[in-house]
The first five atom37 places (N, CA, C, CB, O) and aatype in JSON, in Angstrom:
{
  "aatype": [20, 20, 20, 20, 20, 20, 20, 20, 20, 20, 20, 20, 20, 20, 20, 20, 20, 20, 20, 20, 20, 20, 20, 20, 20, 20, 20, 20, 20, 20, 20, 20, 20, 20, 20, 20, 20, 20, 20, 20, 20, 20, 20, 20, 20, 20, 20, 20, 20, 20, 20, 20, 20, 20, 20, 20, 20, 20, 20, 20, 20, 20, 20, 20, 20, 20, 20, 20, 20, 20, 20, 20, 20, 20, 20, 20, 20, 20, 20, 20, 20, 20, 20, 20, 20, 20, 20, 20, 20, 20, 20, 20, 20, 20, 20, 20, 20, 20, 20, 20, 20, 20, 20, 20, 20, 20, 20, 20, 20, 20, 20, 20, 20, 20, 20, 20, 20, 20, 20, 20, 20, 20, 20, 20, 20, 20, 20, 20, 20, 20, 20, 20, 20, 20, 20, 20, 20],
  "atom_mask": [
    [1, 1, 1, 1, 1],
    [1, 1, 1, 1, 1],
    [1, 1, 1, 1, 1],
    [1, 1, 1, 1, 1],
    [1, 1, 1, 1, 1],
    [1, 1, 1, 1, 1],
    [1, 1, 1, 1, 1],
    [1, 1, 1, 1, 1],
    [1, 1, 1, 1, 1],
    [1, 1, 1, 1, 1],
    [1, 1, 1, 1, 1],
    [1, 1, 1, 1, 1],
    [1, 1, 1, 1, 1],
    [1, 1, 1, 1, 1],
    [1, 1, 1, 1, 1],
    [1, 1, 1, 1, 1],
    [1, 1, 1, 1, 1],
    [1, 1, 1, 1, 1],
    [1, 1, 1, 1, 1],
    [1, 1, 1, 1, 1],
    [1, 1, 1, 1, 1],
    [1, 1, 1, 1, 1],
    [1, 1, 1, 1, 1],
    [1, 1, 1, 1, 1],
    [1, 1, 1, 1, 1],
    [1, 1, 1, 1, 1],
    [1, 1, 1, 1, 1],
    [1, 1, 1, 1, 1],
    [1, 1, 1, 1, 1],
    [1, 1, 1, 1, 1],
    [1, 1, 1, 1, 1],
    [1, 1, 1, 1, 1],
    [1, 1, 1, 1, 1],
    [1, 1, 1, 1, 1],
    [1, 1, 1, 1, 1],
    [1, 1, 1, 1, 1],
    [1, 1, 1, 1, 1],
    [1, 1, 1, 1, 1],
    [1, 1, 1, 1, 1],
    [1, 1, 1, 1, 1],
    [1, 1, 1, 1, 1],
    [1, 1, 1, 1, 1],
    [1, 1, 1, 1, 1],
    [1, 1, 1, 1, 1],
    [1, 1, 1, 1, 1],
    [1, 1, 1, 1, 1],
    [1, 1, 1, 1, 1],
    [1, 1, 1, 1, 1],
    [1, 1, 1, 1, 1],
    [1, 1, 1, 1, 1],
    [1, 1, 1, 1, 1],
    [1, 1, 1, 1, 1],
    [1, 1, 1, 1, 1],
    [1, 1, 1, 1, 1],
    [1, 1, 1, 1, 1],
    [1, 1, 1, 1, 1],
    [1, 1, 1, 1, 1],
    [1, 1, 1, 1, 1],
    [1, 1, 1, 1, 1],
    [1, 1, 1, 1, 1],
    [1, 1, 1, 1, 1],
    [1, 1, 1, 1, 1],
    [1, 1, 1, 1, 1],
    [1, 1, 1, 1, 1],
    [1, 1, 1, 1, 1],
    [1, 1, 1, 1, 1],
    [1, 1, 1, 1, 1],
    [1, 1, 1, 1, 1],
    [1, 1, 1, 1, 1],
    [1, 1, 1, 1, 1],
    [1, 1, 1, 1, 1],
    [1, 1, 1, 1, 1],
    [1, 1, 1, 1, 1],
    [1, 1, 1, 1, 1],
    [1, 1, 1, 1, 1],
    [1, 1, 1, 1, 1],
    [1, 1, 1, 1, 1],
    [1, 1, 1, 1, 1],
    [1, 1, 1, 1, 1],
    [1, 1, 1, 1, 1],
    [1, 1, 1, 1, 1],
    [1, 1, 1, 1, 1],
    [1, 1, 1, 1, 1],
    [1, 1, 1, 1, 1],
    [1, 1, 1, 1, 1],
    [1, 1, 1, 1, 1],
    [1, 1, 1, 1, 1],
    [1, 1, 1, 1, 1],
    [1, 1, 1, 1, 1],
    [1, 1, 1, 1, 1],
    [1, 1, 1, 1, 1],
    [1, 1, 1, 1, 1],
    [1, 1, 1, 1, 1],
    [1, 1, 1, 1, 1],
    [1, 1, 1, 1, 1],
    [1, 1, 1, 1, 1],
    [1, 1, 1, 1, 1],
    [1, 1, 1, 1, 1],
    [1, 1, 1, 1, 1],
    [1, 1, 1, 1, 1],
    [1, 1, 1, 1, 1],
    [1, 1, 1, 1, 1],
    [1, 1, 1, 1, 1],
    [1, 1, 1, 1, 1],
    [1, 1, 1, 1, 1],
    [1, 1, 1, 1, 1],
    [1, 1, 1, 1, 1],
    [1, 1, 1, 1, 1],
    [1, 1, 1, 1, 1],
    [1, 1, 1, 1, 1],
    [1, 1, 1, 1, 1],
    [1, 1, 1, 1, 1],
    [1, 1, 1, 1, 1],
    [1, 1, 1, 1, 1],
    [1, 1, 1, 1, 1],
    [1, 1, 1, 1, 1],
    [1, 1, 1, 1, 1],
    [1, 1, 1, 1, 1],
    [1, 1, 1, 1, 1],
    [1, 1, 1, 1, 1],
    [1, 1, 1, 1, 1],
    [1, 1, 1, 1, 1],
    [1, 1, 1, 1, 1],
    [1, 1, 1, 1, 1],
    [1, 1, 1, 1, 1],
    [1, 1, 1, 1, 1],
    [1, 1, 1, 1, 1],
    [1, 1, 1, 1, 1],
    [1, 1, 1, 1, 1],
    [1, 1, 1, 1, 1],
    [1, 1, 1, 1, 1],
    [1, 1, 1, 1, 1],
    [1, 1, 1, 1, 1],
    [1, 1, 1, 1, 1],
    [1, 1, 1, 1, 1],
    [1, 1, 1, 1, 1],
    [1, 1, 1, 1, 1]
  ],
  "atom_positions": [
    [[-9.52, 15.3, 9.53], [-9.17, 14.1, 10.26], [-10.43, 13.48, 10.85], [-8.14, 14.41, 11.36], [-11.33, 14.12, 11.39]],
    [[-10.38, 11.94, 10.65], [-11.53, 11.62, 11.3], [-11.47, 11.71, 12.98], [-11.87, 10.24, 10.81], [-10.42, 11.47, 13.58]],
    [[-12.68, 12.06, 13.66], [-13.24, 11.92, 14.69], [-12.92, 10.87, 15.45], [-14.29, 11.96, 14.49], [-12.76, 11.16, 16.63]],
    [[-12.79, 9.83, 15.18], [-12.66, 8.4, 15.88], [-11.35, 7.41, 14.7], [-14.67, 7.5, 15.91], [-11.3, 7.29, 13.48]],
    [[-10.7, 7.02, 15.55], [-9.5, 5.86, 15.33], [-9.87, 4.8, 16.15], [-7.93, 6.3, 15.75], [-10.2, 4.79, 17.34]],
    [[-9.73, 3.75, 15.17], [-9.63, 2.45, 15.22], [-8.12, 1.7, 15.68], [-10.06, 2.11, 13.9], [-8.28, 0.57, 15.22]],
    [[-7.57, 1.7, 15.93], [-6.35, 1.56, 16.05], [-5.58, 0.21, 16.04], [-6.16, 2.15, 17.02], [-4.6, -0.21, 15.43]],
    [[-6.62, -0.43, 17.15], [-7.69, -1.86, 16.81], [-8.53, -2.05, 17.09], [-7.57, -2.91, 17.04], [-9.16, -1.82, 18.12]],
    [[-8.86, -2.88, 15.58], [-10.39, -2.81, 14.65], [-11.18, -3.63, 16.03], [-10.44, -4.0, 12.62], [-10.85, -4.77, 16.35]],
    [[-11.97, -3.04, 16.59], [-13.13, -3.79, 17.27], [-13.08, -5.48, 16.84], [-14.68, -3.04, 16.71], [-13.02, -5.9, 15.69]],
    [[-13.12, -6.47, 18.32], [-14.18, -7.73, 17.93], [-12.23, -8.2, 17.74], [-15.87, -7.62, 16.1], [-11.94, -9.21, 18.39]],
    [[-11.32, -7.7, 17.12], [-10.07, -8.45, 16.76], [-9.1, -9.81, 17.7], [-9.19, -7.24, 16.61], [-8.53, -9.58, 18.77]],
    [[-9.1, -10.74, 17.23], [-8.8, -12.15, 17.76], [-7.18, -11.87, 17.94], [-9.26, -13.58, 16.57], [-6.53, -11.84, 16.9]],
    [[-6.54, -11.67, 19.08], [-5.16, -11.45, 18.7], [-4.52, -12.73, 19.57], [-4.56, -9.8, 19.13], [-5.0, -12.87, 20.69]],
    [[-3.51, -13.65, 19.18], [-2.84, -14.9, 19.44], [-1.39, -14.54, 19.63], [-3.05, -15.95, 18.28], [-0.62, -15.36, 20.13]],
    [[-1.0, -13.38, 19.27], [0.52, -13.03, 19.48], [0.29, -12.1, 19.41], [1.63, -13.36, 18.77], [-0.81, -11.65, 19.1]],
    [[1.98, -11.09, 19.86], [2.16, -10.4, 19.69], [1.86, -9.37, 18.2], [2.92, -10.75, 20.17], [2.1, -9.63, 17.02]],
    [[1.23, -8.11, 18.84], [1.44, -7.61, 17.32], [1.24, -5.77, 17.38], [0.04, -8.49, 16.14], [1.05, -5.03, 18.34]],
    [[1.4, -5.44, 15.6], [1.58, -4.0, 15.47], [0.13, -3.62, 14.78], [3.02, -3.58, 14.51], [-0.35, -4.33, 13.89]],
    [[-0.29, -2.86, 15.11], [-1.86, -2.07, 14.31], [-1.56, -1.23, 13.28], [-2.84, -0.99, 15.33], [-0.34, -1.26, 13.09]],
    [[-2.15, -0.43, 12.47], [-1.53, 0.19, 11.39], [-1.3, 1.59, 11.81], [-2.34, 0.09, 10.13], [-1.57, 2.05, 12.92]],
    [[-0.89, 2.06, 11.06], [-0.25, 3.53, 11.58], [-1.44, 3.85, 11.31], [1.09, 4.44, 10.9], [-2.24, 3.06, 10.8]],
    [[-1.75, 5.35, 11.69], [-2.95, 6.4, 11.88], [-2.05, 8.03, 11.62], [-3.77, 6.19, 13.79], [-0.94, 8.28, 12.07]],
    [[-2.58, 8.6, 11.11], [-2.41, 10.17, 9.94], [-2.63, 11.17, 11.48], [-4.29, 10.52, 8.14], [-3.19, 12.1, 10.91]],
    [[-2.61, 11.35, 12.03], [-3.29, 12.45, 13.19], [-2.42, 14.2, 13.06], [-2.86, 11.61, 15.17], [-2.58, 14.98, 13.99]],
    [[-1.53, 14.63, 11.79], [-1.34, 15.85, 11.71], [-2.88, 16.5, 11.52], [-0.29, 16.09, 10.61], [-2.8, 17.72, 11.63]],
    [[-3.83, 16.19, 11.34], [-5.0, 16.94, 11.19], [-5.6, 17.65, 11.95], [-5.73, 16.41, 10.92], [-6.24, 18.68, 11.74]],
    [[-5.33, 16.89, 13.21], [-5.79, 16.39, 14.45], [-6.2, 18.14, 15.29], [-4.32, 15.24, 15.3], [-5.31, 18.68, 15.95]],
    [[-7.16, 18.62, 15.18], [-6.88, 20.02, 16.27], [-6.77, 19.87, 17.78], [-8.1, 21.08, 16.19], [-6.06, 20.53, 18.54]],
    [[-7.49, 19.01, 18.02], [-7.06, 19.28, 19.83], [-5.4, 18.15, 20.02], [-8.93, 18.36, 21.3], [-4.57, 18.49, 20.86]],
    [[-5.24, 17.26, 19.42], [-4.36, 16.52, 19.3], [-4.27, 15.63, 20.5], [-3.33, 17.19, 18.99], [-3.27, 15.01, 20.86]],
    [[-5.76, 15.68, 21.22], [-5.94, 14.86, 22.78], [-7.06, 14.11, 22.12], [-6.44, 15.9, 24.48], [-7.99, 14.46, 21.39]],
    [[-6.62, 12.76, 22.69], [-7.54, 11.57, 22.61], [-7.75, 10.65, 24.25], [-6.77, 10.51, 21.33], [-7.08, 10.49, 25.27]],
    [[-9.38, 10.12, 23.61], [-10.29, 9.69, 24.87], [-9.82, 8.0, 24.35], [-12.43, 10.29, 24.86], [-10.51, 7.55, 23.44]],
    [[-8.88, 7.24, 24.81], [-8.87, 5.74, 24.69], [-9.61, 5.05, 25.02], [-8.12, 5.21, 25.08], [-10.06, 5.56, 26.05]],
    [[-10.1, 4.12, 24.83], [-11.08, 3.29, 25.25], [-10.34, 1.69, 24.46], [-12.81, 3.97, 24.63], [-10.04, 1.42, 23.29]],
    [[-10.25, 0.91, 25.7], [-9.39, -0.36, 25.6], [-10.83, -1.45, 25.64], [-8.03, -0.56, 27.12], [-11.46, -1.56, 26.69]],
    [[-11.11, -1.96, 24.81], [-12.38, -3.02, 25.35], [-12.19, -4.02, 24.61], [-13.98, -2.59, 25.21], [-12.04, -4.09, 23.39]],
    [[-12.2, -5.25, 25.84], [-11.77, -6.63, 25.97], [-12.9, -7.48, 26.43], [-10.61, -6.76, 26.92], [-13.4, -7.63, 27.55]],
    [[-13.23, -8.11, 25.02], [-14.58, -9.08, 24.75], [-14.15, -10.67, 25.26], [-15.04, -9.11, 22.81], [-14.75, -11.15, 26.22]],
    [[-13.37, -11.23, 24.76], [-12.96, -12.65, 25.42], [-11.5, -12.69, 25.9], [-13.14, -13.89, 24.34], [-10.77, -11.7, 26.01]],
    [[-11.24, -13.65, 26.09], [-9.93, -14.36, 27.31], [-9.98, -15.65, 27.49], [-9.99, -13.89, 28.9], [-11.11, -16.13, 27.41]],
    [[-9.37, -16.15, 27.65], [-8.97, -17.03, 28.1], [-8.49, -16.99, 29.75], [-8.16, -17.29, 27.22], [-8.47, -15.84, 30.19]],
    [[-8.05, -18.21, 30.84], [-7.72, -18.49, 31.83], [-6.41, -17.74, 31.78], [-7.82, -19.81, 32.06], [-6.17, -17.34, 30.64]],
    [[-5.26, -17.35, 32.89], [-3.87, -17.41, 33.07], [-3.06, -16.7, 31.85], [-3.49, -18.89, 33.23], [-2.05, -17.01, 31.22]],
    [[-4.06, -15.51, 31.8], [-2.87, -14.97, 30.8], [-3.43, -13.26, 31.11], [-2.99, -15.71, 28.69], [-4.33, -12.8, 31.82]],
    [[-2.56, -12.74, 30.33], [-2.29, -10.86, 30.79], [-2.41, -10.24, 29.03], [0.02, -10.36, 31.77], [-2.28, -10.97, 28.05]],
    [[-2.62, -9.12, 28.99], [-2.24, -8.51, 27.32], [-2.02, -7.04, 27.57], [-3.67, -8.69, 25.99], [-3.08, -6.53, 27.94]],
    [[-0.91, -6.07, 27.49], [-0.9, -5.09, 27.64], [-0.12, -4.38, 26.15], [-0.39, -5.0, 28.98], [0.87, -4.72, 25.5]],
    [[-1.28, -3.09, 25.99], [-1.42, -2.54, 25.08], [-0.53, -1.02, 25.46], [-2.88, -2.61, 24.76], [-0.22, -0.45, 26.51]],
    [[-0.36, -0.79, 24.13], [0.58, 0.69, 24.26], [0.42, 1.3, 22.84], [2.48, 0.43, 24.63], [-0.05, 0.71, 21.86]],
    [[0.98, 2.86, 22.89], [0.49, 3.58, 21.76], [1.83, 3.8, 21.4], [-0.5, 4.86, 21.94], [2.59, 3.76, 22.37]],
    [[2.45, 4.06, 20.14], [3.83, 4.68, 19.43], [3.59, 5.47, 18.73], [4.68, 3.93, 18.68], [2.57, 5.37, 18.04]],
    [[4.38, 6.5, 18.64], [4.11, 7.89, 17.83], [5.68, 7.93, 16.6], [4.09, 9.59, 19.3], [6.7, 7.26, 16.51]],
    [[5.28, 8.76, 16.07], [6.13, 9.16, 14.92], [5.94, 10.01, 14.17], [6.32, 8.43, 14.21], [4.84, 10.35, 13.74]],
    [[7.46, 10.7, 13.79], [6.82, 11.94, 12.72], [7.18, 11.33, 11.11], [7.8, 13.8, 13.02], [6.75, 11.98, 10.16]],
    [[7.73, 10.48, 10.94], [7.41, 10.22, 9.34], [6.56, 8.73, 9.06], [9.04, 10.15, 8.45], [6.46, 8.18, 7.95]],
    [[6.04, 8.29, 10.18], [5.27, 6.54, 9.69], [6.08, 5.55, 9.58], [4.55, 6.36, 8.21], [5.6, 4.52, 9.11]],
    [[7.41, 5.55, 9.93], [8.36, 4.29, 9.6], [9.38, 4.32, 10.82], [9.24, 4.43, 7.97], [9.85, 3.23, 11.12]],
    [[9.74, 5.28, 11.48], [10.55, 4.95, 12.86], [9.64, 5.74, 14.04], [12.36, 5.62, 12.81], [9.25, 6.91, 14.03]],
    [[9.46, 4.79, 14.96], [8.87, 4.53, 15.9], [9.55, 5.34, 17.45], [8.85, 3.03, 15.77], [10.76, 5.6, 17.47]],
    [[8.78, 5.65, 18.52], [9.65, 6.29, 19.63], [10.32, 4.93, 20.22], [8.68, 7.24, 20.88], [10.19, 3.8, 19.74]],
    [[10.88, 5.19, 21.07], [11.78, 4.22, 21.87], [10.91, 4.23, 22.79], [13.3, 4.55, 22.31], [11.03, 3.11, 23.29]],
    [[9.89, 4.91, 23.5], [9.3, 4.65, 24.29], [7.98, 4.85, 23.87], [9.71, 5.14, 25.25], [7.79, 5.7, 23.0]],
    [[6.68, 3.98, 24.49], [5.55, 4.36, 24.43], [5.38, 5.88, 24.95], [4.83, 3.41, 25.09], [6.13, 6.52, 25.68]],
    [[3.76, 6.4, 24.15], [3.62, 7.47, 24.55], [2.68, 7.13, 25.69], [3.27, 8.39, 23.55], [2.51, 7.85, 26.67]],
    [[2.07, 5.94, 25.47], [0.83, 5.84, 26.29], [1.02, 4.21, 26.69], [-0.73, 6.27, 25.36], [1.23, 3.4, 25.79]],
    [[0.93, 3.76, 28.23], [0.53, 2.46, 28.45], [-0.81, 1.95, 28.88], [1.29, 2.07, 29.25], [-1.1, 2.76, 29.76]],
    [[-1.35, 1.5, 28.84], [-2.58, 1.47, 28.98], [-2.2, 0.16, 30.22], [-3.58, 1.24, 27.44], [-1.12, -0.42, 30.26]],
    [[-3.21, -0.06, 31.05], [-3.39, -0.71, 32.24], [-3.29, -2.08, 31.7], [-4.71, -0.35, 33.02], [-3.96, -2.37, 30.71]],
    [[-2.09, -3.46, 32.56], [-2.32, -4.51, 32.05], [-3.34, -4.97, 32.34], [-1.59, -5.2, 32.15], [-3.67, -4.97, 33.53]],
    [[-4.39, -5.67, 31.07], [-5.37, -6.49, 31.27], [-5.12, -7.99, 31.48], [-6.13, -6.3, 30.29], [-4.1, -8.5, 31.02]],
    [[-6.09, -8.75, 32.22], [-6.76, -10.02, 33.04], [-7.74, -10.75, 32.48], [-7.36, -9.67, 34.25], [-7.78, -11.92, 32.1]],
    [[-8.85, -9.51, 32.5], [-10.09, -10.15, 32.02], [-11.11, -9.21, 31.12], [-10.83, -10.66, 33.29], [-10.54, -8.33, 30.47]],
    [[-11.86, -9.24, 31.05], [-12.93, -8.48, 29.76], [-13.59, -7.41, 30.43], [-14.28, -9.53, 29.05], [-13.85, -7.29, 31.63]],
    [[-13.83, -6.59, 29.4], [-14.02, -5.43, 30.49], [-13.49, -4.05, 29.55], [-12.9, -5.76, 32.14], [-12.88, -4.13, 28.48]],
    [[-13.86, -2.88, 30.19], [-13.48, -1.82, 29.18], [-12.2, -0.68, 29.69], [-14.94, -0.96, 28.85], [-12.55, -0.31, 30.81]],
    [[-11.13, -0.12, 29.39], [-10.47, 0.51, 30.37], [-10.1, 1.9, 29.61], [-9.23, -0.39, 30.93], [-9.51, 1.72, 28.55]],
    [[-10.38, 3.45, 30.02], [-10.15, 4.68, 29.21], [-8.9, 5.29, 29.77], [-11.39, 5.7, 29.26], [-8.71, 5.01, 30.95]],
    [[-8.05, 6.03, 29.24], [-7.33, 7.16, 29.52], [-7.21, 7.87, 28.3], [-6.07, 6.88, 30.12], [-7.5, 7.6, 27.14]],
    [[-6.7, 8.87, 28.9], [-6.19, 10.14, 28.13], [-4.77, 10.25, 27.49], [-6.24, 11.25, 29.07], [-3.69, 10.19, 28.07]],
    [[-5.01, 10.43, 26.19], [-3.68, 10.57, 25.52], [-3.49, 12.16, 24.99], [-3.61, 9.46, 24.22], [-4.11, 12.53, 23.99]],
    [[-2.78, 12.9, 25.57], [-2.36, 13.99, 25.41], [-1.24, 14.6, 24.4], [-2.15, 14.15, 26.45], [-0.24, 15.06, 24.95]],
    [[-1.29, 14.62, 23.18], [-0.29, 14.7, 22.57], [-0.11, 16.36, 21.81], [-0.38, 13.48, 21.68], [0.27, 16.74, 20.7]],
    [[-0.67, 17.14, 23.21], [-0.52, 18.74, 22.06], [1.0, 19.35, 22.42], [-2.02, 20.36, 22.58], [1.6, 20.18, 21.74]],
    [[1.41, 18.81, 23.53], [3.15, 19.06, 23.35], [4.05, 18.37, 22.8], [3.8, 19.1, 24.37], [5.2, 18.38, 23.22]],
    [[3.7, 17.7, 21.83], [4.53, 16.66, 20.9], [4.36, 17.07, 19.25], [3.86, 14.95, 21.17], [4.2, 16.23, 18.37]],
    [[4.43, 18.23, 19.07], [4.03, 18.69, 17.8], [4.74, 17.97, 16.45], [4.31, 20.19, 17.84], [4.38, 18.11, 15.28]],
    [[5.94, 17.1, 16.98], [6.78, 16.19, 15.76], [5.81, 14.86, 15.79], [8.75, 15.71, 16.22], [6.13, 14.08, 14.89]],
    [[4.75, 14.41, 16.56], [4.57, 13.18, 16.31], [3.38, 13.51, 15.71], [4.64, 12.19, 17.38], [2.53, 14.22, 16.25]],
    [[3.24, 12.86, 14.26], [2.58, 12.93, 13.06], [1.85, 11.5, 13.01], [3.62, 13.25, 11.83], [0.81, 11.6, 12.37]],
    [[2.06, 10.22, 13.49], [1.79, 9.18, 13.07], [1.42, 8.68, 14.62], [2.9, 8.52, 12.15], [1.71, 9.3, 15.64]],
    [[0.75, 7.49, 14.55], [0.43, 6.6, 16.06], [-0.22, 5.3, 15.8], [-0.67, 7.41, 17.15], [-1.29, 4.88, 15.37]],
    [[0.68, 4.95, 16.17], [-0.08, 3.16, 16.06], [-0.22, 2.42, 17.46], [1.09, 1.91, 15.07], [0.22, 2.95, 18.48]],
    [[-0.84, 1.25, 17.47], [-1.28, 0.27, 18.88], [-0.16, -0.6, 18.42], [-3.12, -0.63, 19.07], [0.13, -0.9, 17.26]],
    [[0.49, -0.99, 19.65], [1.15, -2.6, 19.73], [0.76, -3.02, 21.37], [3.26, -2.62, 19.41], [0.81, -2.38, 22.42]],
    [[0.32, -4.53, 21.02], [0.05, -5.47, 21.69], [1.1, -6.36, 22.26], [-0.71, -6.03, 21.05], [2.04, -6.72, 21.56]],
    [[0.95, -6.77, 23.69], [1.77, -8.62, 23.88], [1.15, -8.94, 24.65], [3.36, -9.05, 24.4], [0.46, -8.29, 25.44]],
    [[1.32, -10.28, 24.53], [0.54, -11.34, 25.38], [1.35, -12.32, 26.05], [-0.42, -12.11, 24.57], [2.31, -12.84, 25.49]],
    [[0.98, -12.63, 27.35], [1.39, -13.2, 27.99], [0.37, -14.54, 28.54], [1.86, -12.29, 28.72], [-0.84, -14.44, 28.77]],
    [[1.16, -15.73, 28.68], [0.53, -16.72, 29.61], [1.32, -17.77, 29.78], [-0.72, -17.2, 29.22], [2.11, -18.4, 29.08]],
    [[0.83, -17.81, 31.07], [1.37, -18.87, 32.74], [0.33, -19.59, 32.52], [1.4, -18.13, 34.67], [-0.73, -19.26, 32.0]],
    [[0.83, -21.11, 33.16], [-0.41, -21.9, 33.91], [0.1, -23.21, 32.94], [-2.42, -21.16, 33.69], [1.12, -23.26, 32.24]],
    [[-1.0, -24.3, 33.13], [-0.91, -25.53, 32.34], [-1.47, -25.86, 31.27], [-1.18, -26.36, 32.9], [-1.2, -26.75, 30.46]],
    [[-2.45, -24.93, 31.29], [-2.97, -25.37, 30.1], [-2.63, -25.45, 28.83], [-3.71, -24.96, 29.99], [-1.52, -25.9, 28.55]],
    [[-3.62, -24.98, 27.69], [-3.07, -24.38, 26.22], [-1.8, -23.59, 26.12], [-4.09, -23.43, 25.63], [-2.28, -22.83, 26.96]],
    [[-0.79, -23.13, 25.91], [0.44, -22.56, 25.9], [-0.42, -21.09, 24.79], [1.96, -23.83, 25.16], [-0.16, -20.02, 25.33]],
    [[-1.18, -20.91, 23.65], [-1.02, -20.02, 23.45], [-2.21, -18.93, 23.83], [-0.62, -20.22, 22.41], [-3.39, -19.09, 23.49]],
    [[-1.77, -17.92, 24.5], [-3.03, -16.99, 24.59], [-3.49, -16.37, 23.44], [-2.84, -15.92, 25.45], [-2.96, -16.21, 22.34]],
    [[-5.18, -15.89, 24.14], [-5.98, -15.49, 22.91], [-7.12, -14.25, 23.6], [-6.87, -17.07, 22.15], [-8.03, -14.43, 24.4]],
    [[-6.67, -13.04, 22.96], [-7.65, -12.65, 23.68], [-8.72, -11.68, 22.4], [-6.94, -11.77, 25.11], [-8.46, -11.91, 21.21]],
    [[-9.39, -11.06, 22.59], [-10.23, -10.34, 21.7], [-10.94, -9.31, 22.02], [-10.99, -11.01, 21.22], [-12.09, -9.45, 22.44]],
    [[-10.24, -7.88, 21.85], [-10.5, -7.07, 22.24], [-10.34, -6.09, 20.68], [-9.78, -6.94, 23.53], [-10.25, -6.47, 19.52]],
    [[-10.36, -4.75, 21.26], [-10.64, -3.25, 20.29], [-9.85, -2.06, 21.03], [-12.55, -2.72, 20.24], [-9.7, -2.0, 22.25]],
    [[-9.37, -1.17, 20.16], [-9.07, -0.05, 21.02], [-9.1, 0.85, 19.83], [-7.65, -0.1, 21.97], [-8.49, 0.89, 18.76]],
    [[-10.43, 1.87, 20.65], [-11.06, 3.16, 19.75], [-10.33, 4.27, 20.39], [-12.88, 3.44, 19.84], [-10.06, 4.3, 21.59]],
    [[-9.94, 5.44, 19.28], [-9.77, 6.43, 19.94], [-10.3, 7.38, 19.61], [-8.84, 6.65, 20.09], [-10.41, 7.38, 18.38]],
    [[-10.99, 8.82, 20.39], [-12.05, 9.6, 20.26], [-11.59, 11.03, 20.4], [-13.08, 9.21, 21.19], [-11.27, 11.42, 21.52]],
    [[-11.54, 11.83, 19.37], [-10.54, 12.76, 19.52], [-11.73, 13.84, 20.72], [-9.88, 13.51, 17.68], [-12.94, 13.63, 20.81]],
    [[-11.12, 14.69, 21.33], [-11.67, 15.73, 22.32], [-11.4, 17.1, 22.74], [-11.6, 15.29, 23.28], [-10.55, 17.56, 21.98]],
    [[-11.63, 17.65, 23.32], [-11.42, 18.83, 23.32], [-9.71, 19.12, 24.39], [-12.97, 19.48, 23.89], [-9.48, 18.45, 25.4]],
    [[-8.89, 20.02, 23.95], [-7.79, 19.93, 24.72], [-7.99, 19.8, 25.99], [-7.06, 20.85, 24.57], [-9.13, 20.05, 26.38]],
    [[-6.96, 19.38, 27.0], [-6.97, 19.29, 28.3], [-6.74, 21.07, 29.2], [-5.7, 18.08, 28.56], [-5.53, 21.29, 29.1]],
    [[-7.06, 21.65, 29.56], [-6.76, 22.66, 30.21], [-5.25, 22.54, 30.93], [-7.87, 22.84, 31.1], [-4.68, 21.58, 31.45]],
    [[-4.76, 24.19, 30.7], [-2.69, 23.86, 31.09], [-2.89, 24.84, 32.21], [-0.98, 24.54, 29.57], [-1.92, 25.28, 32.84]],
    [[-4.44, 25.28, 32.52], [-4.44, 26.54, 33.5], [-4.35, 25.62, 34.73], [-5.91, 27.71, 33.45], [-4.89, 24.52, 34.66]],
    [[-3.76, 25.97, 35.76], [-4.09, 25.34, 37.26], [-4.56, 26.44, 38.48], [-2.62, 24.55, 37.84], [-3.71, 27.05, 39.13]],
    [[-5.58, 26.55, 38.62], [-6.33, 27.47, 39.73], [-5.27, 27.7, 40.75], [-7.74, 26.72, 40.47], [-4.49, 26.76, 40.92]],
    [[-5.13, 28.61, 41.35], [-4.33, 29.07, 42.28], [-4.94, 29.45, 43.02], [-3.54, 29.79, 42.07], [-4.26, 29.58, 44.04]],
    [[-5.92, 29.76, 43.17], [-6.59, 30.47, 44.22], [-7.19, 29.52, 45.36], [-7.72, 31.32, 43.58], [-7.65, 28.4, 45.14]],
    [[-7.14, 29.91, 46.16], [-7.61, 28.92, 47.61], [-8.96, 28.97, 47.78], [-7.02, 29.42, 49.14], [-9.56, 30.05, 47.81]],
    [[-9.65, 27.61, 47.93], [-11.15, 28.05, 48.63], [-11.03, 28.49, 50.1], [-12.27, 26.73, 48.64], [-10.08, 28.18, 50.82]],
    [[-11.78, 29.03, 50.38], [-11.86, 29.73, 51.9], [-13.37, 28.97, 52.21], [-11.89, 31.86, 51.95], [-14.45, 28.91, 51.63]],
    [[-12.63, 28.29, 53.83], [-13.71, 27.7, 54.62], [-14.13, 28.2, 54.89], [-13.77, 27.13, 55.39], [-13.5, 29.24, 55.06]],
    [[-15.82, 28.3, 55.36], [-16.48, 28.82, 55.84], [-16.57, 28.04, 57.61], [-17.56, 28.9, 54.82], [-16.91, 26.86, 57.74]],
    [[-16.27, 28.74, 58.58], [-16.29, 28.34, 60.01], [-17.78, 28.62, 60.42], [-15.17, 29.2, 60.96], [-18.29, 29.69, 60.09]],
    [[-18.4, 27.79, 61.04], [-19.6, 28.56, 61.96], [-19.43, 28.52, 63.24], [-20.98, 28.04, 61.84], [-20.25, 29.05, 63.99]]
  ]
}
């Protein structure tokens, strides 16, 4: 499996709503990805919020995102973590986009952004239990 997903292709002009192509990730060993949302232009009075869908055969989709990513405003880069090693049925993952815009101007938004994903090492499931002990003087 490759190292890095495109999910959407860098530099991409998006004017509506839309779906990215599916992505293969049974390969996948840690099955945790580093997102990275980066948003090159905009326009005035408008929003675009991105989300991830999983699947185990490439043609029906979850009912819910696995991942929402923060609504965007303006340009700029935004990361989270997509954790998918307790989801061992979802085989497939694609980006969908929408766009929104208010105001007077132009009616259709446009924005142009990318979203890479960077596969990584699993997240740790251990949680420390042990207490630090203050030191008093």
């Amino acid at each position: 499996m490759a190292n890095r997903l495109q999910l959407i292709p860098e530099n991409t002009r998006m004017e509506a709503n839309g779906d990215g192509a599916a992505f293969d990730i049974s390969a996948s060993a840690s099955r945790t990805f580093l997102c990275r949302l980066t948003v090159t232009d905009q326009i005035e009075q408008e929003s675009l919020d991105v989300s991830i869908w999983g699947s185990a055969d490439g043609e029906t989709w979850t009912k819910k995102p696995l991942l929402m990513l923060p609504q965007q405003f303006y340009r700029g880069t935004t990361k989270m973590i997509l954790d998918l090693s307790l989801r061992p049925g979802t085989k497939f993952i694609r980006a969908q986009w929408e766009l929104f815009r208010w105001g007077r101007v132009a009616p259709t938004p446009m924005f142009v952004a990318g979203l890479e994903l960077k596969e990584i090492p699993p997240m740790s499931r251990e949680t420390s239990t042990t207490r630090i002990a203050l030191a008093t003087k």
